[in-house]
MDTraj code that builds the backbone (N, CA, C; nanometers):
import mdtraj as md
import numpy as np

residues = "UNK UNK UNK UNK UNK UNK UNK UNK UNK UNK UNK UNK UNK UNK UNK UNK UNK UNK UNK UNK UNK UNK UNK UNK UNK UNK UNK UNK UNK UNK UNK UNK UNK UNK UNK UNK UNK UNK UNK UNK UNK UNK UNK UNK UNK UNK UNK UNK UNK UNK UNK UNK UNK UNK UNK UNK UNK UNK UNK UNK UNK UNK UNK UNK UNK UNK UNK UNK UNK UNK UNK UNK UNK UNK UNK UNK UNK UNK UNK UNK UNK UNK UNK UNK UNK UNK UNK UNK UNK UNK UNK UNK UNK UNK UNK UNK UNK UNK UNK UNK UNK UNK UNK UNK UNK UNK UNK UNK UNK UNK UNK UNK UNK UNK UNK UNK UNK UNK UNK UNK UNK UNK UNK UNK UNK UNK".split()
xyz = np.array([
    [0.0848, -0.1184, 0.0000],
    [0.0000, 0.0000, 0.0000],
    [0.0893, 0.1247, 0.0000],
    [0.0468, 0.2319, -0.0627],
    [0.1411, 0.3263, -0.0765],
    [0.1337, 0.4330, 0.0219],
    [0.2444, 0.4907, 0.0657],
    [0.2077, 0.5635, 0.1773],
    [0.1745, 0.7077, 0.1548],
    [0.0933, 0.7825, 0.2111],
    [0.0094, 0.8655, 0.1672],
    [0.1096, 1.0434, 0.2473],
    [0.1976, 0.9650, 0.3264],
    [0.3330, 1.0844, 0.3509],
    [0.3918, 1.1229, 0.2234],
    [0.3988, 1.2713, 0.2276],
    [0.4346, 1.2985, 0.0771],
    [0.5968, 1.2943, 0.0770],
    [0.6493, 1.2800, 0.1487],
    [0.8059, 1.2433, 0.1656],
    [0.8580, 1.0725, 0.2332],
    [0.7808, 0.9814, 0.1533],
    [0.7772, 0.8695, 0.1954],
    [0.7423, 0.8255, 0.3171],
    [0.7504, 0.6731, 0.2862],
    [0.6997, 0.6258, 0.4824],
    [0.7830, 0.5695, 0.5742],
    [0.8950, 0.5883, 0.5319],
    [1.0143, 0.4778, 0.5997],
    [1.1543, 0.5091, 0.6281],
    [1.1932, 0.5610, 0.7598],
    [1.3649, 0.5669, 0.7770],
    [1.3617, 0.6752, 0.7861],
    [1.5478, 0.7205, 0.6875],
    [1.5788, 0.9252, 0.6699],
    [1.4619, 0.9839, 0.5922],
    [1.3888, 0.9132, 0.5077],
    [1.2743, 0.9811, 0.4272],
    [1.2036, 1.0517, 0.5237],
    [1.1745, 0.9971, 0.5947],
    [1.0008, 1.0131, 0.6765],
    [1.0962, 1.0976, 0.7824],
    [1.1942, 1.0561, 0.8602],
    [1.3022, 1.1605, 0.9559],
    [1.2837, 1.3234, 0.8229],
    [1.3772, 1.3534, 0.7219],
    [1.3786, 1.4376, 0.6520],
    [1.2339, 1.5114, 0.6273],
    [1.1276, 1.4433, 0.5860],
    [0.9842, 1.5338, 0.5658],
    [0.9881, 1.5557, 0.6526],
    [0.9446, 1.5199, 0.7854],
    [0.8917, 1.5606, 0.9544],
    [0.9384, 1.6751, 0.9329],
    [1.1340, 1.6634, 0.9276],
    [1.1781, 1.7832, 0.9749],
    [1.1727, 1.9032, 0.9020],
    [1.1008, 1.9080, 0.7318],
    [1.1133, 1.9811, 0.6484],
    [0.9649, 2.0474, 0.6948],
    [0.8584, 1.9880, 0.7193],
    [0.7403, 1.9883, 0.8083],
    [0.7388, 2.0899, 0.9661],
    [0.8475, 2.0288, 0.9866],
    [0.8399, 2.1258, 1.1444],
    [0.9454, 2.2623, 1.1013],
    [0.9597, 2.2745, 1.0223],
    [1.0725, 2.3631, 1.0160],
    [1.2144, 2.3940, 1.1360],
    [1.2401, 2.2597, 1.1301],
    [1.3681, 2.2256, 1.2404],
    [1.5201, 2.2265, 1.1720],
    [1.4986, 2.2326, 1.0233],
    [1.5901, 2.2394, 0.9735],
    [1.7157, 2.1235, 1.0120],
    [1.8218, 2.1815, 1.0205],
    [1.9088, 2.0587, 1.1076],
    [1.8961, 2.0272, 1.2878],
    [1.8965, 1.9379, 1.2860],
    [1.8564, 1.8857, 1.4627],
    [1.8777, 2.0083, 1.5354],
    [1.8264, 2.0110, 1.5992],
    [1.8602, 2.1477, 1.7366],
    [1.8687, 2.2724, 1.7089],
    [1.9009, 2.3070, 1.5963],
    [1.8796, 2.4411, 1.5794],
    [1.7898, 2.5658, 1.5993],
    [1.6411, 2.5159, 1.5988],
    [1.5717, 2.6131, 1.6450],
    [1.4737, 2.4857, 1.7785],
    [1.4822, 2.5720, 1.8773],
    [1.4200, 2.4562, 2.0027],
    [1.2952, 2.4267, 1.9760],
    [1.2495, 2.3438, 2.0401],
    [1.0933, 2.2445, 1.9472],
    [1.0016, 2.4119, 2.0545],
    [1.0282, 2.4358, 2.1469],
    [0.9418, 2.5701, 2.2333],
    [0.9092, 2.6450, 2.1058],
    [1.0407, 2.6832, 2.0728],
    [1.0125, 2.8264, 1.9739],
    [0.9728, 2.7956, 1.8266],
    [0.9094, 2.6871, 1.8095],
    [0.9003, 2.6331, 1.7160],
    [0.7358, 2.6296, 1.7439],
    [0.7410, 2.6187, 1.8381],
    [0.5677, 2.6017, 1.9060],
    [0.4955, 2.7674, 1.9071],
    [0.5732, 2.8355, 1.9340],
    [0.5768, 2.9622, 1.9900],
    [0.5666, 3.0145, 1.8098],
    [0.6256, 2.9856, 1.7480],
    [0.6297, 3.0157, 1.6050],
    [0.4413, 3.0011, 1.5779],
    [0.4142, 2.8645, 1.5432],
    [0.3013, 2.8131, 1.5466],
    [0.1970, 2.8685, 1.5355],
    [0.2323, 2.8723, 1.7080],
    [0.0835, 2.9564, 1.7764],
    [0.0625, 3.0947, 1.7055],
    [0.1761, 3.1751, 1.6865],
    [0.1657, 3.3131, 1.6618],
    [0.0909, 3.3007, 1.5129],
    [0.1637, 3.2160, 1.4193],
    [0.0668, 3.1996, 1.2982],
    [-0.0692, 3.1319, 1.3013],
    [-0.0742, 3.0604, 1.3549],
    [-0.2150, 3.0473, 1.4060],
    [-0.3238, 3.1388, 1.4585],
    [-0.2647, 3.2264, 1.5175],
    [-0.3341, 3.3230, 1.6083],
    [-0.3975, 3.4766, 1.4730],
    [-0.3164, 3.5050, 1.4082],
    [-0.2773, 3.5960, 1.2926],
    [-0.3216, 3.5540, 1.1494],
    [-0.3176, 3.4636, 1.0746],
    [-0.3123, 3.4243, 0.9691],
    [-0.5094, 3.3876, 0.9585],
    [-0.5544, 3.3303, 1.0025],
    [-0.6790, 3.3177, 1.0248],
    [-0.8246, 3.4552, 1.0126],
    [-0.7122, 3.5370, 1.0466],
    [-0.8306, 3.6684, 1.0086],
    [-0.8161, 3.7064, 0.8865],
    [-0.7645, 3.6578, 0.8326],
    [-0.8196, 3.6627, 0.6999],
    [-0.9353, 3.6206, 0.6407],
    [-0.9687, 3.5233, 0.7704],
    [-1.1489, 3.5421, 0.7052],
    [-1.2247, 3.6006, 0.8288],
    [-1.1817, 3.6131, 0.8804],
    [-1.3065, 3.7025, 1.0155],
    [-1.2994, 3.8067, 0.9902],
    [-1.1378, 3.8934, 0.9730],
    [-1.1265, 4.0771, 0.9826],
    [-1.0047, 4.0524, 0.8566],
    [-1.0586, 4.0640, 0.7786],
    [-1.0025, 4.1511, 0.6769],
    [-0.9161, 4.2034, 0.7217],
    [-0.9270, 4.3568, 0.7558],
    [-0.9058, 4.4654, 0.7597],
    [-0.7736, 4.4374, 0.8802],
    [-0.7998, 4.3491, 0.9957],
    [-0.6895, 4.3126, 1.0737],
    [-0.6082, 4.2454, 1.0080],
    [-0.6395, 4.1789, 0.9385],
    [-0.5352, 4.0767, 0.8691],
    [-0.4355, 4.1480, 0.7801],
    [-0.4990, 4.2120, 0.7380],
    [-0.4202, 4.3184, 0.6190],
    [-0.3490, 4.4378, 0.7285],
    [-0.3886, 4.4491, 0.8872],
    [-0.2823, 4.5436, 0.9391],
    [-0.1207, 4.4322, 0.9845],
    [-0.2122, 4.3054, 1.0438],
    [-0.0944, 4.1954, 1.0556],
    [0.0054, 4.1500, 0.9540],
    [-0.0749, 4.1555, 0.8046],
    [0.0631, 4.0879, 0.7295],
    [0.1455, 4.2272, 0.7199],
    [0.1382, 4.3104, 0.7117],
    [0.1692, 4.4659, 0.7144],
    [0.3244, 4.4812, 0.8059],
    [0.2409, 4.4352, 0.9487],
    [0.3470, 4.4866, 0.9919],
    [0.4233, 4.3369, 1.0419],
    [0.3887, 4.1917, 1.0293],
    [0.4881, 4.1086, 1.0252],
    [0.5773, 4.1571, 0.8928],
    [0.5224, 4.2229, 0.7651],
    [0.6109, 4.2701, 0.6918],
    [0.7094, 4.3358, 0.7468],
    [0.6882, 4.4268, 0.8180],
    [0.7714, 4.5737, 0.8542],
    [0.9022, 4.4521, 0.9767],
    [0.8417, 4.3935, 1.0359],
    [0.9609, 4.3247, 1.1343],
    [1.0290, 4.1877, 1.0261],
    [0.9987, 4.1497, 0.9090],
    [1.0513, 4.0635, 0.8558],
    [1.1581, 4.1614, 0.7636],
    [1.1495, 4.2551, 0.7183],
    [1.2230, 4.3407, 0.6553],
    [1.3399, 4.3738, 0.7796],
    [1.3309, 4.4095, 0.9107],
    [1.3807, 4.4401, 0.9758],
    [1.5194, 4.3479, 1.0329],
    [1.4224, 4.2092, 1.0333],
    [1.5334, 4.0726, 1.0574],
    [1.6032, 4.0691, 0.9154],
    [1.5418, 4.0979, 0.8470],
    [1.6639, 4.0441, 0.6517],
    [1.8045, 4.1881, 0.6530],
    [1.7796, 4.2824, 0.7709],
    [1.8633, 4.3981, 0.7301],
    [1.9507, 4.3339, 0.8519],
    [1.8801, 4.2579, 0.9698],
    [1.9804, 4.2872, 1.0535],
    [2.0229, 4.1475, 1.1196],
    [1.9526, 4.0344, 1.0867],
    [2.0078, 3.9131, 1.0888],
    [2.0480, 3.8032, 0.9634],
    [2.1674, 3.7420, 0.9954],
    [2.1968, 3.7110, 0.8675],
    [2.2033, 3.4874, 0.9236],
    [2.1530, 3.4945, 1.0107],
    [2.1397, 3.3792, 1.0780],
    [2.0255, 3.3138, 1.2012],
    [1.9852, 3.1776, 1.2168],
    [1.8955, 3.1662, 1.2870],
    [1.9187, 3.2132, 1.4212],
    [2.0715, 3.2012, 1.4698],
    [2.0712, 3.2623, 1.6578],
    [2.0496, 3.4410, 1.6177],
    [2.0636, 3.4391, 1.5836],
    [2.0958, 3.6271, 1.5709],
    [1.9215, 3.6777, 1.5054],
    [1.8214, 3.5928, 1.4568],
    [1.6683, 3.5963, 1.4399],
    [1.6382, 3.5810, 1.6212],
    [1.6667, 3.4373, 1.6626],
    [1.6064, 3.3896, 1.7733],
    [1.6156, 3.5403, 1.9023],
    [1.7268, 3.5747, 1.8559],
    [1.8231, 3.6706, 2.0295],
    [1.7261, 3.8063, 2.0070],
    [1.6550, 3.8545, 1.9102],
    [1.6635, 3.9762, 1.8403],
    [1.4482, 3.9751, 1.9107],
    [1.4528, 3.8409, 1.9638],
    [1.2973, 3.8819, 1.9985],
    [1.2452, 3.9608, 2.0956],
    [1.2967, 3.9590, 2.2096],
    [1.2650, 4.0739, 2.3740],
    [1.2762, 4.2186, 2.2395],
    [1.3818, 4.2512, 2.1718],
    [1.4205, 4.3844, 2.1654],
    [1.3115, 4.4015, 2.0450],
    [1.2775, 4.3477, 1.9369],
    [1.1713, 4.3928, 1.8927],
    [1.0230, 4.3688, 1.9281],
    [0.9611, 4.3074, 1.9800],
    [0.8722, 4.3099, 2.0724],
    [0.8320, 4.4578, 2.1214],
    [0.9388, 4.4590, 2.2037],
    [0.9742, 4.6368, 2.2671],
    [0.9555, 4.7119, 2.1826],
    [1.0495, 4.6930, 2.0190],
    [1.0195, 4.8175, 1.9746],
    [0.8942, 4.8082, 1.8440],
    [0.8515, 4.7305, 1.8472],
    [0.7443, 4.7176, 1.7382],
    [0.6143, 4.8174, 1.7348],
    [0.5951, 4.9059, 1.8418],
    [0.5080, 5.0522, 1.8249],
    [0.5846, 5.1046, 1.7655],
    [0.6957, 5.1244, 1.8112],
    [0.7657, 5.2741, 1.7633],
    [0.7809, 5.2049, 1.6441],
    [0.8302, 5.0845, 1.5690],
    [0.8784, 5.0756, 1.4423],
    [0.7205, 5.1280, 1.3937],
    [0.6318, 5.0787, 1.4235],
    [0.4634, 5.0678, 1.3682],
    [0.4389, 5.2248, 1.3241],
    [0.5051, 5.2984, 1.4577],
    [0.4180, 5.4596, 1.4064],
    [0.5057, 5.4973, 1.3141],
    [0.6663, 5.4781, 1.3335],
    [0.6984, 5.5381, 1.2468],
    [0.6611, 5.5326, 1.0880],
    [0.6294, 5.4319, 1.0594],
    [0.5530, 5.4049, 0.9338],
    [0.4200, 5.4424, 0.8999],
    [0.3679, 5.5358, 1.0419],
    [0.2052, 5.5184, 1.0081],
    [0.1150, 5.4462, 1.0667],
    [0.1462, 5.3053, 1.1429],
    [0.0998, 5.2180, 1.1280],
    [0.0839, 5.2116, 1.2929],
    [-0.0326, 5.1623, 1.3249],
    [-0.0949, 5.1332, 1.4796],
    [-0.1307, 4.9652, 1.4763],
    [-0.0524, 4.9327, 1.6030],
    [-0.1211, 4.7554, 1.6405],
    [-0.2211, 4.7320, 1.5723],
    [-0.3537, 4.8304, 1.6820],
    [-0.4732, 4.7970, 1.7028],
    [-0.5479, 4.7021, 1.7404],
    [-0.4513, 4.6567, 1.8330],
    [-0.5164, 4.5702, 1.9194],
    [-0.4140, 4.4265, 1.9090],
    [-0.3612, 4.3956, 1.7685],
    [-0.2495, 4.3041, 1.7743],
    [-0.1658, 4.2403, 1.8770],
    [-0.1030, 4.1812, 1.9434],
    [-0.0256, 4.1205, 1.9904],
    [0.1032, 4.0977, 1.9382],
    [0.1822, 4.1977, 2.0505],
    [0.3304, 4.2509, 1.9232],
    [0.3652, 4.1068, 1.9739],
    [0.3856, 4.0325, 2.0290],
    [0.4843, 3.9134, 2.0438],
    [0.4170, 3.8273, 1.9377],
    [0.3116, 3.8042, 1.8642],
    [0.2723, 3.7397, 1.7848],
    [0.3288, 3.7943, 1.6447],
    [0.3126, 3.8995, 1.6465],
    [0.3615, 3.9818, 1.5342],
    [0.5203, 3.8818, 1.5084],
    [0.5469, 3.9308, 1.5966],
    [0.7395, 3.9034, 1.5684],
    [0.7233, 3.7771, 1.6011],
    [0.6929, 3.6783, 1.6313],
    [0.7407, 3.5495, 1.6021],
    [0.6739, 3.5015, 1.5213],
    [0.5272, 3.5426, 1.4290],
    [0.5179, 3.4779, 1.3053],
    [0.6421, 3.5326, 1.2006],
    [0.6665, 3.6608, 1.1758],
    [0.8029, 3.7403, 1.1154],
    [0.9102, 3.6304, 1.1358],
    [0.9182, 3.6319, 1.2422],
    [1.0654, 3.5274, 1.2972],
    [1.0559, 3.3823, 1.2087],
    [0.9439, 3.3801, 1.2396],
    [0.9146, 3.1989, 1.1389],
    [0.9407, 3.2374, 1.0234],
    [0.9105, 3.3306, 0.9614],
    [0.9114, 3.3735, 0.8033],
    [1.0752, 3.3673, 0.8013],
    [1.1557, 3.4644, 0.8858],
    [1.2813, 3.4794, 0.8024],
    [1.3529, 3.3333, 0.8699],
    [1.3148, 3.2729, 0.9350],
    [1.3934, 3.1535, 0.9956],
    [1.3857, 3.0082, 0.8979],
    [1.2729, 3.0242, 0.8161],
    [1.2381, 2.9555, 0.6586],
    [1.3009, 3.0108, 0.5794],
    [1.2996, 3.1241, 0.5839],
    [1.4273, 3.1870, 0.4695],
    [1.5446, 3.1453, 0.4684],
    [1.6111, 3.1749, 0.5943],
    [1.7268, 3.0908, 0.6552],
    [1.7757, 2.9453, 0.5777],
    [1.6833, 2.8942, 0.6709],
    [1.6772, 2.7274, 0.6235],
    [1.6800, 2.7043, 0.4658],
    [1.6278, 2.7932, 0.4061],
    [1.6033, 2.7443, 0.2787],
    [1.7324, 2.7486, 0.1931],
    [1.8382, 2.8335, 0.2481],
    [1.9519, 2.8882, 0.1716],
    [2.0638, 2.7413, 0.1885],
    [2.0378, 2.6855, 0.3070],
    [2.1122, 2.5369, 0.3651],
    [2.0932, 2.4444, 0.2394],
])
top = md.Topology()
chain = top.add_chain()
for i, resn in enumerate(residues, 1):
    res = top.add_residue(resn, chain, resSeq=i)
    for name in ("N", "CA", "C"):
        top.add_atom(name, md.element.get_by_symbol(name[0]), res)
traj = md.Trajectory(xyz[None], top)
């Protein structure tokens, strides 16, 4: 019977999808927490796109504005991971300076769906 895993069913295959799946990249590199923490934040964000519009379109906005921010100023996954307390903190001020208000958002969600984005970027260059 054929297995219905799109990266086979057996051994490094099925090891390799999982991990291409969890975005773990090579073993240990990003901790299974912040990987969870990744998750949730896209989970939490990505979904109003069908309830609020209008939120969704302020969220991809400004995970834009902090994913632009990690591509100028991290060029690696520890130096994404270390960079979260300090933008967190500054994600109003980055927000107004552009114009741009939360509105109600959850800056730690903000920056760790961002963080997942450039931490796939990352990975992808491996």
């Amino acid at each position: 019977m054929p297995s219905r895993w799109p990266f086979g069913g057996r051994g490094p295959e099925l090891v390799e999808g999982l991990r291409a799946l969890t975005m773990t990249g090579p073993p240990g590199r990003i901790p299974p927490a912040v990987l969870v923490r990744f998750t949730s934040a896209e989970s939490r964000l990505y979904p109003m796109a069908l309830t609020d519009p209008d939120g969704y379109e302020r969220a991809i906005t400004l995970v834009g504005l902090v994913v632009s921010e990690l591509r100028q100023q991290c060029a690696d996954l520890d130096s994404v991971l270390e960079r979260r307390n300090e933008l967190i903190a500054a994600l109003p001020e980055l927000a107004a300076a552009k114009g741009l208000e939360l509105g109600g958002l959850p800056p730690d969600a903000v920056v760790d769906a961002a963080s997942a984005l450039r931490c796939r970027e990352l990975q992808a260059r491996v």
